[in-house]
C-alpha positions as CSV (number, residue, x, y, z in Angstrom):
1,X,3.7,-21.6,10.8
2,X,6.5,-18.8,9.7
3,X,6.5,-15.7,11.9
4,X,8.9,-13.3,10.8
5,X,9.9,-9.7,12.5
6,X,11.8,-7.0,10.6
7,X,14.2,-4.8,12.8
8,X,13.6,-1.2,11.1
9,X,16.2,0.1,13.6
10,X,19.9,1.0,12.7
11,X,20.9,0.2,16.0
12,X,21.9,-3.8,16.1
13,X,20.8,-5.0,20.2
14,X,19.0,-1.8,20.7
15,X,15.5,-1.5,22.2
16,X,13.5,-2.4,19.3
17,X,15.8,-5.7,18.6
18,X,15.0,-6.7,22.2
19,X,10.9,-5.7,21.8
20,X,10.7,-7.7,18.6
21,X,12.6,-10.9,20.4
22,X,10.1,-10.5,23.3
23,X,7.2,-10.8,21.1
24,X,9.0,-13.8,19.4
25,X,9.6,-15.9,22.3
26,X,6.0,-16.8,22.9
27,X,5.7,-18.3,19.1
28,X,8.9,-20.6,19.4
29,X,7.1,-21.9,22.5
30,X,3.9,-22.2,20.6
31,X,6.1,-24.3,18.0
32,X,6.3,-21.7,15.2
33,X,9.2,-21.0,13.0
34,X,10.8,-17.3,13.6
35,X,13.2,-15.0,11.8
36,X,14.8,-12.2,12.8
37,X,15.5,-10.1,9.9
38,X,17.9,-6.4,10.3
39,X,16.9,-3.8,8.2
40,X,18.0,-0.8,9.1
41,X,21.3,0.2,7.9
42,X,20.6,-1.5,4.9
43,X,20.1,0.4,2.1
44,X,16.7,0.0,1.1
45,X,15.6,3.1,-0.9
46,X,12.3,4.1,-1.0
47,X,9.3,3.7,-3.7
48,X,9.9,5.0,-7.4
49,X,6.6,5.5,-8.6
50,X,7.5,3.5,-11.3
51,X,4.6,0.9,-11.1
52,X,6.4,-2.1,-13.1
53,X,5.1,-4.2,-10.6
54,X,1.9,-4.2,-12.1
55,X,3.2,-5.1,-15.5
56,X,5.7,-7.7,-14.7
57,X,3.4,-9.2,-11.6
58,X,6.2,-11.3,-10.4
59,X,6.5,-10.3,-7.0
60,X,9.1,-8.7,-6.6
61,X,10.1,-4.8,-7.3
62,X,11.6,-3.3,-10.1
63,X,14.4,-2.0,-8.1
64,X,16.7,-4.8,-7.4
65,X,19.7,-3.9,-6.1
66,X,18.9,-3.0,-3.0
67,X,17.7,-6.0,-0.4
68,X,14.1,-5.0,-0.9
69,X,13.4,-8.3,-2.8
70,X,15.6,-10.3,-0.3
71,X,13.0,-9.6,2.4
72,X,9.9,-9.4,0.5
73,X,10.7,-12.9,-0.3
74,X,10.5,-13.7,3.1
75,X,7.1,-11.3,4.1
76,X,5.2,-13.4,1.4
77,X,5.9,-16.7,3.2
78,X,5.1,-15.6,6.3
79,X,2.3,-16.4,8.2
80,X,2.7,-13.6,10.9
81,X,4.8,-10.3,10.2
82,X,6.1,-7.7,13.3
83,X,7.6,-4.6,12.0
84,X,9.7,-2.7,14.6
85,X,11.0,0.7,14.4
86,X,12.3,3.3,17.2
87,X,10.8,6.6,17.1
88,X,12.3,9.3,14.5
89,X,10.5,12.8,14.8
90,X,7.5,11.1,15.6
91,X,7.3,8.7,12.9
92,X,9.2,5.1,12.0
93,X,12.8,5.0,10.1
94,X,13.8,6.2,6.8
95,X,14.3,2.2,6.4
96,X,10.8,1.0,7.5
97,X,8.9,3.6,5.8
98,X,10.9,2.4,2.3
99,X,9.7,-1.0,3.2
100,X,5.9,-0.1,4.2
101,X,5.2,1.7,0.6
102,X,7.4,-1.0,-1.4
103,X,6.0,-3.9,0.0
104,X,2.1,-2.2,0.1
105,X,2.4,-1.6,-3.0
106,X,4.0,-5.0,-4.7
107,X,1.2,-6.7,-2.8
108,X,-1.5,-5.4,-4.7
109,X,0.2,-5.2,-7.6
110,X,-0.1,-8.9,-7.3
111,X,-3.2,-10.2,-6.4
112,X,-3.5,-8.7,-2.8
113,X,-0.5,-11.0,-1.5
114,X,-0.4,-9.6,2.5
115,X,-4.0,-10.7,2.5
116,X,-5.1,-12.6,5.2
117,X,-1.4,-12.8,7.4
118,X,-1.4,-11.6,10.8
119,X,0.8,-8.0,11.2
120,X,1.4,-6.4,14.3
121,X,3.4,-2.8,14.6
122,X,6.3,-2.3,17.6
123,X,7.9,1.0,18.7
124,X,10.9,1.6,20.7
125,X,10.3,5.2,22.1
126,X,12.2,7.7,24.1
127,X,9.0,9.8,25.1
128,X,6.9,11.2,22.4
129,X,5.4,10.4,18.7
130,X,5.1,6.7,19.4
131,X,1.7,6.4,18.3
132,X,2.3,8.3,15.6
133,X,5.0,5.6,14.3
134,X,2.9,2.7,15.5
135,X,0.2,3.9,13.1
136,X,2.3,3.9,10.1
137,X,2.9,0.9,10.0
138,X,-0.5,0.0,10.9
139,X,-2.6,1.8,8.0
140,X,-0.3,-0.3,5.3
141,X,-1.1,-3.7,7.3
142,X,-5.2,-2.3,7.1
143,X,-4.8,-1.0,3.5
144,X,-3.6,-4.9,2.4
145,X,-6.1,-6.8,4.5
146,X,-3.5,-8.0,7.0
147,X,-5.3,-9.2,10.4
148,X,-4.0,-6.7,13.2
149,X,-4.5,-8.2,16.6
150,X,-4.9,-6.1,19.5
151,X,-2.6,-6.6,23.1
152,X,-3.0,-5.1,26.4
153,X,-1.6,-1.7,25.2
154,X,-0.4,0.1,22.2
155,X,2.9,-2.3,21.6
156,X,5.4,0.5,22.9
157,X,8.4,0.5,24.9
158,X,10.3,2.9,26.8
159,X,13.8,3.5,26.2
160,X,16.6,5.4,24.9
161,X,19.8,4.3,25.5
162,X,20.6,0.3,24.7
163,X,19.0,-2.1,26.9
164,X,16.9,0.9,28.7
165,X,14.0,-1.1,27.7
166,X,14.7,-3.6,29.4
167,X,13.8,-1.5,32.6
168,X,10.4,-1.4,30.9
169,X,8.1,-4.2,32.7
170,X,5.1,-3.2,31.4
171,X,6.1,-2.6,28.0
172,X,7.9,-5.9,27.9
173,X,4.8,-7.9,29.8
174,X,3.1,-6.2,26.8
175,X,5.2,-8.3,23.8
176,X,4.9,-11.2,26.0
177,X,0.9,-11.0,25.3
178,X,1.8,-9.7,22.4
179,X,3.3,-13.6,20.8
180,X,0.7,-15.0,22.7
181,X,-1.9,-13.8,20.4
182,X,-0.3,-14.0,17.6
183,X,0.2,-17.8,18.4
184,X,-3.1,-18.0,19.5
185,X,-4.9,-16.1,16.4
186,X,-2.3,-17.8,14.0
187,X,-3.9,-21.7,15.0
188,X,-7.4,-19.7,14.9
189,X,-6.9,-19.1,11.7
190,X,-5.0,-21.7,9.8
191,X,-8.1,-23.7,8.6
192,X,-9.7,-21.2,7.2
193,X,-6.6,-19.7,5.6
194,X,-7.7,-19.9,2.1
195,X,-11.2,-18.3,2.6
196,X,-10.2,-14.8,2.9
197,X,-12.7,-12.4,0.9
198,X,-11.4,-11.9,-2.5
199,X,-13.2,-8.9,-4.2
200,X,-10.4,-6.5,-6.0
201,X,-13.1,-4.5,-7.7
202,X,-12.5,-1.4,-6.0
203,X,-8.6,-1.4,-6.2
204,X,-8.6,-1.4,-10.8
């Protein structure tokens, strides 16, 4: 099994890098292959409107030179997706947010393609708006039929400068338990991967 998490931070080794490798560590133990992938401070621009994924149904976005395609690529081979993002005015990056309507919207342009994959949201936070962000990310994973498992807490961490998270027990204990369901849900769910409702009637 493939678990890949996205880095929505500008900020290379910040707090949401180290919250995303937290939660990966327990899936390399449980066997699973991981990627770490950087987005932000990539340019990744956000959604046109132009809805040529639903004519060409090829996967990918019509917009292509940007690396929106690159990662897609790597979301619809995944088993287990973890979007990260630190906390901008109460909400997730310019970056993420580009990649939560793209890649919602490719998906069901073909066929529903996030259905069934495990997605799970992490925030780097100073203080306030965490939830907020956390949510984001959230109601695109629900809106596609990704499984969302739950953890201990919301999966937040406290931090501002780099490595201030660190400092955050709880919030690090918290993407510990974090991998471990995943791992756990992901072998749940593997025999049955293929038997995820199918009804598109409401969606045209």
């Amino acid at each position: 099994m493939y678990a890949l998490a996205i880095n929505g931070s500008p900020r290379k080794g910040g707090n949401t890098e180290t919250l995303l490798r937290a939660a990966l560590a327990p899936l390399e133990k449980g066997g699973w292959e991981t990627e770490f992938y950087q987005l932000g401070g990539r340019q990744v621009r956000g959604c046109i409107a132009c809805y040529k994924c639903f004519e060409r149904k090829n996967r990918q976005c019509a917009v292509a030179n940007d690396c929106f395609n690159e990662v897609m690529e790597k979301i619809i081979r995944a088993d287990a997706i973890l979007l990260g993002s630190p906390t901008y005015f109460s909400d997730v990056t310019a970056e993420m947010k580009a990649l939560l309507d793209r890649t919602g919207l490719v998906s069901i342009a073909n066929g529903r393609l996030l259905r069934g994959k495990i997605g799970a949201a992490v925030i780097a936070v100073r203080r306030g708006g965490g939830i907020h962000a956390f949510d984001s990310i959230n109601h695109m994973f629900l809106m596609s039929q990704v499984i969302v498992p739950g953890s201990l807490y919301w999966n937040l961490g406290f931090g501002l400068d780099k490595g201030e998270v660190e400092s955050d027990a709880e919030g690090l204990n918290n993407m510990k338990n974090l991998g471990e369901t995943v791992d756990w849900l992901g072998k749940a769910m593997a025999p049955h991967k293929d038997s995820y409702p199918t009804d598109d009637s409401n969606y045209g």
